[in-house]
TORKOL-4160 file (C-alpha; in steps of 0.2 Angstrom, whole numbers, padded with zeros to 4 digits, m for minus):
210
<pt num="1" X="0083" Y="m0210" Z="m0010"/>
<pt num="2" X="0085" Y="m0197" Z="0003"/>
<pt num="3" X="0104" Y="m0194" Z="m0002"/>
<pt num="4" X="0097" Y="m0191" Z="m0018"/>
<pt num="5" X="0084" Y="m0179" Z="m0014"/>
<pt num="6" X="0093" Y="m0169" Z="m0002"/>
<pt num="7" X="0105" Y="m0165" Z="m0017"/>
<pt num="8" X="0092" Y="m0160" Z="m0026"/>
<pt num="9" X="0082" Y="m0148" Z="m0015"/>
<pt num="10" X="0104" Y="m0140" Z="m0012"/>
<pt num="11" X="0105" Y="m0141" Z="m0031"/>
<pt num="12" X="0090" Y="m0131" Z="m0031"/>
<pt num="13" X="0092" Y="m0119" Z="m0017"/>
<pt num="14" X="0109" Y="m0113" Z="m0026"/>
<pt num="15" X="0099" Y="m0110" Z="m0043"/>
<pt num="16" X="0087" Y="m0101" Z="m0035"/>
<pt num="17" X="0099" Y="m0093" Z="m0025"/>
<pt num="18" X="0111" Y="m0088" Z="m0038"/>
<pt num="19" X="0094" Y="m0081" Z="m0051"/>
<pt num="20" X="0091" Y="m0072" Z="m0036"/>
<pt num="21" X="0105" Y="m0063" Z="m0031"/>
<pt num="22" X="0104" Y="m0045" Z="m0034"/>
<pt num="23" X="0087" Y="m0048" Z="m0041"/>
<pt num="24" X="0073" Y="m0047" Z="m0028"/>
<pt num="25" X="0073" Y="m0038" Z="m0011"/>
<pt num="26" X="0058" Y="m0038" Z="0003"/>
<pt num="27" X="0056" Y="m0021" Z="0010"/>
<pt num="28" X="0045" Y="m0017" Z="0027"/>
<pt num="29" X="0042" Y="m0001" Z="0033"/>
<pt num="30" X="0031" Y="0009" Z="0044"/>
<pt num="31" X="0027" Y="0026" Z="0047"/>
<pt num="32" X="0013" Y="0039" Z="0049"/>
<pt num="33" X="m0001" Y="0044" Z="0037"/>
<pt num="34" X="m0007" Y="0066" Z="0037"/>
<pt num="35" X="m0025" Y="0063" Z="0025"/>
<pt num="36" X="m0029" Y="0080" Z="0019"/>
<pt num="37" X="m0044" Y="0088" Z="0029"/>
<pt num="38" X="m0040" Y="0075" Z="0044"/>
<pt num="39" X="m0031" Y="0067" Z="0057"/>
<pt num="40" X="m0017" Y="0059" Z="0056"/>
<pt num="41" X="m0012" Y="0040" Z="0060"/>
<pt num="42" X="0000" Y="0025" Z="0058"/>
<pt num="43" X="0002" Y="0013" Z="0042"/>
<pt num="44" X="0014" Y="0000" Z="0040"/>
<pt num="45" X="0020" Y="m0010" Z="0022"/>
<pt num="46" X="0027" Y="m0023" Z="0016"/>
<pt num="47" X="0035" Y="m0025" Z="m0001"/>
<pt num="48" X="0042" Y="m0036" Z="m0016"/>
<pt num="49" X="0056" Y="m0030" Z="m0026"/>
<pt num="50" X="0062" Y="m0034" Z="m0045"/>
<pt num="51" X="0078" Y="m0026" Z="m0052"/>
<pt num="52" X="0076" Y="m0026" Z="m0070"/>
<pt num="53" X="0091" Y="m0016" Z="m0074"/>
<pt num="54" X="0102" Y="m0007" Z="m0064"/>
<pt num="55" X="0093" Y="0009" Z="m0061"/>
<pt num="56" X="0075" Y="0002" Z="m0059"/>
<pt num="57" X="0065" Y="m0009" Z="m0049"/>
<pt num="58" X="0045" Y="m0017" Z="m0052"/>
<pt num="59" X="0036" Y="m0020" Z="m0036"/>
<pt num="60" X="0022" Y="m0025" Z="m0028"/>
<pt num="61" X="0016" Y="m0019" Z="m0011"/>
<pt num="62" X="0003" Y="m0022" Z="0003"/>
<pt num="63" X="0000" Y="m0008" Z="0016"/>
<pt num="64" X="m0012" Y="m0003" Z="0030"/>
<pt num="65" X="m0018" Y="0013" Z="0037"/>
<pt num="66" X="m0029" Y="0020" Z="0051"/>
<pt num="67" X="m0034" Y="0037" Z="0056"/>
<pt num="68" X="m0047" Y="0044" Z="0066"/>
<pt num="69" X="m0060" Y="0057" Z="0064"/>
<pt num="70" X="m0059" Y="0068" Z="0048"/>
<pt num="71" X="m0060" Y="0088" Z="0049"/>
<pt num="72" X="m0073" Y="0096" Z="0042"/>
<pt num="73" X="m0083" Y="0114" Z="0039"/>
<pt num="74" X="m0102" Y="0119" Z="0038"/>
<pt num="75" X="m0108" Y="0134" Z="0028"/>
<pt num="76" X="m0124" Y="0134" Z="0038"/>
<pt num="77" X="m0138" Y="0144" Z="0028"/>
<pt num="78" X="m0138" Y="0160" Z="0042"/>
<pt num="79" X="m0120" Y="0164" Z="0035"/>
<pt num="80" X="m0110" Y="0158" Z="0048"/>
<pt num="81" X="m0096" Y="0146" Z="0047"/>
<pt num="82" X="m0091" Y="0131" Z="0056"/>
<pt num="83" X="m0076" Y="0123" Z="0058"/>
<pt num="84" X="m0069" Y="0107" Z="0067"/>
<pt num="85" X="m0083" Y="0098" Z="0063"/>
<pt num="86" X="m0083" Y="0080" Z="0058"/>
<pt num="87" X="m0094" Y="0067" Z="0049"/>
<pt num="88" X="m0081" Y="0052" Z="0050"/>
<pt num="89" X="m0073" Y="0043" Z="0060"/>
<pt num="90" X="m0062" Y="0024" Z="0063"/>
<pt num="91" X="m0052" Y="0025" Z="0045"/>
<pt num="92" X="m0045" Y="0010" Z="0040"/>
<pt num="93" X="m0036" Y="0007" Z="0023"/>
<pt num="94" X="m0029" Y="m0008" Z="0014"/>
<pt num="95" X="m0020" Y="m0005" Z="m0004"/>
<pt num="96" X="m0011" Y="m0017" Z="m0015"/>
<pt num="97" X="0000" Y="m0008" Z="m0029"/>
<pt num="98" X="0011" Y="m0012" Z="m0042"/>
<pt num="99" X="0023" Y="0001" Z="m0048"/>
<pt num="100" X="0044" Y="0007" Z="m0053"/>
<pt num="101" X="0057" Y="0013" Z="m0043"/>
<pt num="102" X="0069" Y="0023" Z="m0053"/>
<pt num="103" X="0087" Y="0028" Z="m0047"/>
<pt num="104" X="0089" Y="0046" Z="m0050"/>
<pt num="105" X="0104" Y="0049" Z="m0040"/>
<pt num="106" X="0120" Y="0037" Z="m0033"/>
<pt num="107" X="0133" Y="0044" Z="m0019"/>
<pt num="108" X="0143" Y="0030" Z="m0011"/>
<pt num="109" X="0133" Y="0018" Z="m0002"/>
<pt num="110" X="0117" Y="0032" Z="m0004"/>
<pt num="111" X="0104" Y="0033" Z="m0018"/>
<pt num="112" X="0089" Y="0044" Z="m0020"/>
<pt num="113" X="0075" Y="0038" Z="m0030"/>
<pt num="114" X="0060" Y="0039" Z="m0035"/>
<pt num="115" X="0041" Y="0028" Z="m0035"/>
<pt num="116" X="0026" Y="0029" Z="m0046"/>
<pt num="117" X="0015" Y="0016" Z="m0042"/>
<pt num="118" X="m0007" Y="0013" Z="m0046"/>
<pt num="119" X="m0015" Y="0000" Z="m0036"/>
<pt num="120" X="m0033" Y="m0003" Z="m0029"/>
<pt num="121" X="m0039" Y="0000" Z="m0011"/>
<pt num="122" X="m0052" Y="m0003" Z="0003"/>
<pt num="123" X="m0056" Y="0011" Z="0013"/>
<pt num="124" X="m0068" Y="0006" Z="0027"/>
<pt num="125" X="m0073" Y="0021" Z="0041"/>
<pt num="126" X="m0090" Y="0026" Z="0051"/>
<pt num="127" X="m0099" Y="0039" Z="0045"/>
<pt num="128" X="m0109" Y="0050" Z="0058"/>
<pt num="129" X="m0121" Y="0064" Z="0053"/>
<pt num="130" X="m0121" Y="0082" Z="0061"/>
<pt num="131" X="m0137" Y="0088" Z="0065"/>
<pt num="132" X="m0140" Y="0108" Z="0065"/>
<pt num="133" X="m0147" Y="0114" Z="0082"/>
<pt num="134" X="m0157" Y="0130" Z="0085"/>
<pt num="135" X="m0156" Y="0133" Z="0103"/>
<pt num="136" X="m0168" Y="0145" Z="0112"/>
<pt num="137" X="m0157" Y="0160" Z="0114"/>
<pt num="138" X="m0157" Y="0158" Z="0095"/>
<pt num="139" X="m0138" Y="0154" Z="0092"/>
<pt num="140" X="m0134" Y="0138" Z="0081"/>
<pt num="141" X="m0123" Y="0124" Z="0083"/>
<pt num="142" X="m0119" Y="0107" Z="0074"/>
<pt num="143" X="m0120" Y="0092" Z="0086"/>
<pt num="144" X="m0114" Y="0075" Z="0081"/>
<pt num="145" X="m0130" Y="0063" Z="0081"/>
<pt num="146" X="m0122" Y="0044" Z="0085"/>
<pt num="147" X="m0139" Y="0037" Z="0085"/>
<pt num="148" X="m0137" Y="0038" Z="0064"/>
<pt num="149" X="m0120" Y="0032" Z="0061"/>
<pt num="150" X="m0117" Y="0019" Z="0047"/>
<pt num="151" X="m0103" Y="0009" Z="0040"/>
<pt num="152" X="m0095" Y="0013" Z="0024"/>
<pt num="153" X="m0084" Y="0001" Z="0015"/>
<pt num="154" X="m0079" Y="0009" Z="m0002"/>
<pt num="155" X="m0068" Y="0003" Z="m0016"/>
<pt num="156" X="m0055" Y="0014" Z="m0026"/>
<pt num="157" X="m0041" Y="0015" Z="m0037"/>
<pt num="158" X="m0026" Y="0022" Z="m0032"/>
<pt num="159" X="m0010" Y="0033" Z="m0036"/>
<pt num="160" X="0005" Y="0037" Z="m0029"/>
<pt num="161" X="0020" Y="0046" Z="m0033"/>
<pt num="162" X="0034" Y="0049" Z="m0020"/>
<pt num="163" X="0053" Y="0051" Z="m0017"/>
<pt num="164" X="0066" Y="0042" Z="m0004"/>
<pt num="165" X="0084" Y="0039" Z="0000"/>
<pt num="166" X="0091" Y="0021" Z="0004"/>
<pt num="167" X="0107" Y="0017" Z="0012"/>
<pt num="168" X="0119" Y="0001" Z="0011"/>
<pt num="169" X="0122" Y="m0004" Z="0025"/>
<pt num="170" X="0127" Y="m0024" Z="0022"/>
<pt num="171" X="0128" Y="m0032" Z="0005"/>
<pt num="172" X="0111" Y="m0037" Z="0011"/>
<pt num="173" X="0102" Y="m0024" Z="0020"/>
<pt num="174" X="0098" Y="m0005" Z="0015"/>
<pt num="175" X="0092" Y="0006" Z="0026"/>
<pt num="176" X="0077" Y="0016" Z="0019"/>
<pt num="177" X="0067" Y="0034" Z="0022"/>
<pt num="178" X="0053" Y="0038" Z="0011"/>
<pt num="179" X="0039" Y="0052" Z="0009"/>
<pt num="180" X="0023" Y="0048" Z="m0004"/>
<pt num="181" X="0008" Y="0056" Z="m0009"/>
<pt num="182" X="m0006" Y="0047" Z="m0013"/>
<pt num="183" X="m0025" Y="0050" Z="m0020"/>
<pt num="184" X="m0038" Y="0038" Z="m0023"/>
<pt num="185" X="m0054" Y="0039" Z="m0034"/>
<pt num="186" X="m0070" Y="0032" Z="m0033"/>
<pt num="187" X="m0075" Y="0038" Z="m0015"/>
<pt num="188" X="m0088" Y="0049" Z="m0009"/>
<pt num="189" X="m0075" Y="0064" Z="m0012"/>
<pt num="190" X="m0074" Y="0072" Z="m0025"/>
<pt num="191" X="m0058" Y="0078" Z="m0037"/>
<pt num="192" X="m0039" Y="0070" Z="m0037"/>
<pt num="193" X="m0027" Y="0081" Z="m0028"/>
<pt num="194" X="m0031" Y="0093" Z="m0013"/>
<pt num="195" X="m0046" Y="0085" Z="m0005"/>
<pt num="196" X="m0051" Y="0072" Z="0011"/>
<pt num="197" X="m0048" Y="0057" Z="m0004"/>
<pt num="198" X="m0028" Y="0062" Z="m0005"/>
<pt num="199" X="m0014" Y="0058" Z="0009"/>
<pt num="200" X="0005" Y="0058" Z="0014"/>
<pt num="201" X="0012" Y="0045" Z="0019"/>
<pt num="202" X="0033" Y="0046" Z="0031"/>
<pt num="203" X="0041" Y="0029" Z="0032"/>
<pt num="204" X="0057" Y="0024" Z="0039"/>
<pt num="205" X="0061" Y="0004" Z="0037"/>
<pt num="206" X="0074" Y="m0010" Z="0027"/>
<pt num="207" X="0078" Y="m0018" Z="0012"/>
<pt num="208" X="0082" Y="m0036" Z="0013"/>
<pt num="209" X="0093" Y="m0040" Z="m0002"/>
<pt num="210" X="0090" Y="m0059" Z="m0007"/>
């Protein structure tokens, strides 16, 4: 019986095995995150990989990012303009995608390709609220009021387009560099592209081929 089972989980292992081959890669990276309109932090991903022809690839990713405090600017009523200041602070970000990679470019062991990818994400960050002082020489400042900050947990959809090179290094390992830009919907902020709701992301990491 154990003969017999044994030469069915080897029997097995070589089918999945051999559907496998050239098929699905893992992929991990890690890397920094630049938010529009605020500091930058650290993410890191993991990744499942499906060729479905020779030139593209289905996936499905996880990822996390933190950042700290956003930048922002008050147009206070007097006419005088304040910069640095910040209502935010303790980023984090989970996203799951689905999306295609596309080869668009082969030398040797290197090819350029592209992602396009949508996906949902949780954005959770502090938020604090800036409160205008008058002081008695008259002169006007903003000061960060800790006493009212309050917890935000929101829930988006995602894009994300972005461009990378991967190298062959083994039959089984590819070397990878990629740059992303990302921008989510259904936050506090307001348009697509440009503002504190868009990001881009610089990863380095590796391709396991299975």
């Amino acid at each position: 019986m154990k003969k017999t089972s044994l030469i069915l989980l080897l029997s097995l292992l070589s089918v999945i095995n051999l559907y496998s081959q050239d098929k699905f890669s893992i992929e991990f990276g890690g890397g920094v995150i630049s938010p529009f309109k605020s500091y930058g932090g650290f993410n890191g991903k993991a990744q499942l990989n499906y060729s479905y022809s020779i030139n593209n690839d289905l996936y499905a990713s996880f990822s996390f990012a933190s950042w700290a405090r956003n930048i922002g600017t008050i147009h206070d009523p007097d006419g005088q303009t304040f910069y640095n200041i910040y209502s935010e602070y303790d980023h984090s970000l989970y996203s799951i995608f689905v999306g295609n990679r596309m080869i668009l470019f082969r030398y040797k062991a290197l090819s350029l390709f592209n992602d396009i990818e949508i996906g949902y994400q949780i954005l959770n960050y502090t938020r604090i609220f800036p409160q205008r002082i008058i002081n008695p020489d008259g002169t006007i400042e903003y000061l960060t009021d800790y006493s009212k900050k309050k917890n935000i947990t929101e829930n988006l959809f995602g894009l994300g387009a972005g461009l990378g090179i991967k190298n062959r290094i083994t039959s089984q390992i590819d070397l990878l560099l990629s740059i992303k830009l990302n921008s989510y919907v259904g936050s506090n902020y307001t348009g697509l592209l440009g503002g504190p709701n868009t990001f881009i992301t610089f990863m380095g990491g590796l391709i396991c081929n299975l």
